[in-house]
C-alpha positions in Angstrom: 1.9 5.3 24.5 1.2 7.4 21.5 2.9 7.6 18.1 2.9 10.9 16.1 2.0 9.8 13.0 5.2 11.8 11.7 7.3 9.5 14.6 6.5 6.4 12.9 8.8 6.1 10.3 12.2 7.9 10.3 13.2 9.8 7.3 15.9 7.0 5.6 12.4 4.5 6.7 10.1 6.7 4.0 12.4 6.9 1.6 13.1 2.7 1.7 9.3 2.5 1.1 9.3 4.9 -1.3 12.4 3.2 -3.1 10.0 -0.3 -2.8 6.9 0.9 -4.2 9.0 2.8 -7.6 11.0 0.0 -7.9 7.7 -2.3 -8.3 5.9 0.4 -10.1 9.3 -0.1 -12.6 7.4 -3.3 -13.4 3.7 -2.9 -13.7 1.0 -0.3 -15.2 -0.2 -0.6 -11.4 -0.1 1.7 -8.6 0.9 1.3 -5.1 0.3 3.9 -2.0 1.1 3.9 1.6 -1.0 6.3 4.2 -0.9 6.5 7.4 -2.9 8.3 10.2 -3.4 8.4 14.0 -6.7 7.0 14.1 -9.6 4.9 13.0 -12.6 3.0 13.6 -12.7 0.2 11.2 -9.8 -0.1 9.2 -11.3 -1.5 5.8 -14.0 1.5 5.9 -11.5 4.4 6.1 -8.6 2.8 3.8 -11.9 2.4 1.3 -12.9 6.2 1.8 -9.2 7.2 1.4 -8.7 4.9 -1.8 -11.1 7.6 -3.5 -10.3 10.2 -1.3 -6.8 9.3 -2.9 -7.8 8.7 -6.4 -7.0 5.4 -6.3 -10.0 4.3 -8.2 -9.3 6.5 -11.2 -6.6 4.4 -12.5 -7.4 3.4 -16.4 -6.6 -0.3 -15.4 -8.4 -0.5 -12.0 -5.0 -1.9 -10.4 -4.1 0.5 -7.5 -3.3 -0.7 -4.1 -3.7 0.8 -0.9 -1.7 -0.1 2.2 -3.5 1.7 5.4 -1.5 2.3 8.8 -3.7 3.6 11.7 -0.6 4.5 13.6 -2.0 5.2 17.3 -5.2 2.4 16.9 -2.4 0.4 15.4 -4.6 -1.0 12.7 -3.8 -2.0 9.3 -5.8 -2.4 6.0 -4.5 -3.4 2.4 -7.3 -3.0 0.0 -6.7 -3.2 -4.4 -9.3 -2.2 -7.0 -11.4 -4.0 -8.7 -8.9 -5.1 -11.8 -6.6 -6.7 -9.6 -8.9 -7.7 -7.3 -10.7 -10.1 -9.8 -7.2 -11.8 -11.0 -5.8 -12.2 -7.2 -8.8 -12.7 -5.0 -9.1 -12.7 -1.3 -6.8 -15.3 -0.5 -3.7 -13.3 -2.3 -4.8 -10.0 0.2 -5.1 -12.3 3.4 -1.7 -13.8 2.7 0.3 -10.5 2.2 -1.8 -8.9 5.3 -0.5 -11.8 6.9 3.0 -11.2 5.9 2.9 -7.4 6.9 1.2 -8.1 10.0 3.7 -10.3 11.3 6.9 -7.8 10.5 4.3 -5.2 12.6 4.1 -7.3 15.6 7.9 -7.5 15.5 7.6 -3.4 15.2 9.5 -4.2 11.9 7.3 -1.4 10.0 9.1 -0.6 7.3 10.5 -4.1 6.7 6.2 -5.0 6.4 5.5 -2.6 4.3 8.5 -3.5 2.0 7.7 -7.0 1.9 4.3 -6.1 1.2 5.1 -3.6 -1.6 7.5 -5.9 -3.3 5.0 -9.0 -3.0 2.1 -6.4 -4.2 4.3 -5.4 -7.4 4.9 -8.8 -8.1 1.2 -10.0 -8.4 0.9 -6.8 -10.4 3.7 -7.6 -13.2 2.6 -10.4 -13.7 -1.4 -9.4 -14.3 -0.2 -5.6 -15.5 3.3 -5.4 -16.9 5.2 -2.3 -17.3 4.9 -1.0 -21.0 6.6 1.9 -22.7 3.1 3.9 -22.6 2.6 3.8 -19.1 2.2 6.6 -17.0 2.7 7.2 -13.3 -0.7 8.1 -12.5 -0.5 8.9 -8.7 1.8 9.9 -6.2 5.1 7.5 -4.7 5.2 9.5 -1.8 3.5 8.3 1.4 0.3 10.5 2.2 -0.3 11.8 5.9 -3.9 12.6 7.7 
């Protein structure tokens, strides 16, 4: 059965993941985003394309974070830039894919993507705090394709 992208998170849903990812970004120069779509091939490809589709690589401290949903293929990607990349490595993403993954299989969506969010922010407050110059660069607000 398919899932209208818009049908996959009710409206009090977005706005809990929207409350997560400001209330990390409280914390850290870094910057989180959620996207969904219906469909994709290979996950990692098209949550790479939409990180600079996005403008997730223009961040002055390389620390954005993308969290993917292909809602219909029901695939999932969770990619960071290169500064936070290089202080977390690949064991840190595998760990809070793992964590997201298993609130998905329980069709807990929003509760993965929380728990994702908040472990994201963590690792980023502690590599990028929050200082009185930073900026919000991008968006809070989940993105739709």
């Amino acid at each position: 059965m398919s899932v209208k992208v818009e049908d996959f998170l009710t409206a009090s849903q977005e706005k809990a993941i929207v409350d997560a990812i400001r209330k990390a970004e409280s914390l850290t120069s870094g910057e989180i985003r959620v996207h969904l779509e219906s469909h994709c091939d290979e996950p990692i490809t098209r949550a790479q394309e939409l990180f600079h589709l996005l403008k997730m690589d223009n961040t002055k401290e390389e620390n954005g974070i993308l969290f993917y949903v292909a809602v219909d293929d029901k695939k999932f990607a969770l990619i960071g830039d290169k500064g936070i990349h290089a202080r977390v490595g690949d064991d840190f993403w595998t760990s809070v894919r793992d964590v997201v993954l298993s609130r998905f299989r329980e069709s807990e969506f929003q509760n993965g993507l929380v728990q994702g969010i908040e472990l994201v922010g963590e690792k980023l407050a502690t590599y990028f705090p929050w200082d009185v110059n930073d900026v919000n660069e991008l968006p809070d607000e989940i993105s739709v394709s």
